[in-house]
C-alpha positions as CSV (number, residue, x, y, z in Angstrom):
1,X,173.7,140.3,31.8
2,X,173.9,139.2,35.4
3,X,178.0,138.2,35.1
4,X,178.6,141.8,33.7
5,X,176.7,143.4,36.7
6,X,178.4,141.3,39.1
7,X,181.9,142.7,37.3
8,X,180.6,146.1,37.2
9,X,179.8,146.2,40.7
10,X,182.9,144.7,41.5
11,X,181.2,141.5,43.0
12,X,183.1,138.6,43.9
13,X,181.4,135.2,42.6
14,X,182.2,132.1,41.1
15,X,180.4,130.0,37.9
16,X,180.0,126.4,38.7
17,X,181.1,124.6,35.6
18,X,178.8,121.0,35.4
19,X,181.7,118.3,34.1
20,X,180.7,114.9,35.0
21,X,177.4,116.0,37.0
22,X,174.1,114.2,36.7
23,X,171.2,116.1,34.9
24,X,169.5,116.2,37.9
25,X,172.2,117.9,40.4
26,X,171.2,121.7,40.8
27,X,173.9,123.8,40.3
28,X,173.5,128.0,40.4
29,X,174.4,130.2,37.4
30,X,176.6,131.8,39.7
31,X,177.8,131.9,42.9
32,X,177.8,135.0,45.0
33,X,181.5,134.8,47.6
34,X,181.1,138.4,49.4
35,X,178.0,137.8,51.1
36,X,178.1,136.5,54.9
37,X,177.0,133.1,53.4
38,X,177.5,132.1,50.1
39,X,174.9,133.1,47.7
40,X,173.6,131.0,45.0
41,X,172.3,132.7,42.1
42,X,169.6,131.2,39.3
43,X,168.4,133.4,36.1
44,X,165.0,131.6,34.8
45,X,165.0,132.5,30.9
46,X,162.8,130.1,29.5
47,X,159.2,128.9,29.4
48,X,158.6,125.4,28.6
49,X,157.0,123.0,30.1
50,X,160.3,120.8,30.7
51,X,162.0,123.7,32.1
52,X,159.0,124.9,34.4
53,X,159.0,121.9,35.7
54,X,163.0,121.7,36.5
55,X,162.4,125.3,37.8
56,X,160.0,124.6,40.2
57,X,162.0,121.7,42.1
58,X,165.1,124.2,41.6
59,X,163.4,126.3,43.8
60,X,162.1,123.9,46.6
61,X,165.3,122.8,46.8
62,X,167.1,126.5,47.5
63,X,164.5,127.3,50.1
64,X,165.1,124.0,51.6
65,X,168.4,124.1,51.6
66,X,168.9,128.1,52.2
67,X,166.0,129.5,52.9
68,X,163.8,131.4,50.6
69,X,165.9,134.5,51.6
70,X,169.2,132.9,51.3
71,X,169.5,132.7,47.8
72,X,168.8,135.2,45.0
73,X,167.1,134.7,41.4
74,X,165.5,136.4,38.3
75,X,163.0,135.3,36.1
76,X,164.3,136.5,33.0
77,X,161.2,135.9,31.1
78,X,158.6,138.4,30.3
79,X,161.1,140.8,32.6
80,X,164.5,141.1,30.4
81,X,165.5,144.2,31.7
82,X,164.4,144.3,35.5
83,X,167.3,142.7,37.2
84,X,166.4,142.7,40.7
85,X,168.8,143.9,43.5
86,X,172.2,141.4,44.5
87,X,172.2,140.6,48.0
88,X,174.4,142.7,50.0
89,X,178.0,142.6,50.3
90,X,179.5,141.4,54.0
């Protein structure tokens, strides 16, 4: 849902790809380019305990590391169709 928005809005992002990457490295879903900043982007879509737990250092670690404004995500769960806004272009 989210990479078809980004096309339809003509957004220019990247999808880290995880290769040889350790379980525990956080990588975004995608990567938002035509921001001032790069953008990272997270879509939460499940509800287990495992994955709470993996989301909640996911995001200590963005606002650490960008701010809680300086990177974007949606919790998919319970809230399937509300995307929220993209950050703005440059």
């Amino acid at each position: 849902v989210v990479a078809e928005m980004l096309v339809s809005q003509h957004r220019s992002f990247s999808k880290p790809l995880r290769f040889d990457a350790s379980s525990e490295q956080v990588l975004p879903d995608f990567l938002l380019t035509d921001t001032p900043k790069e953008v990272p982007m997270e879509v939460f879509g499940r509800s287990d305990t495992e994955y709470l737990k993996r989301k909640a250092a996911k995001k200590v670690y963005y606002d650490d590391k960008f701010g809680a404004q300086g990177w974007w995500y949606w919790d998919a769960v319970g809230n399937a169709t509300n995307v929220p806004p993209f950050p703005s272009l440059r």
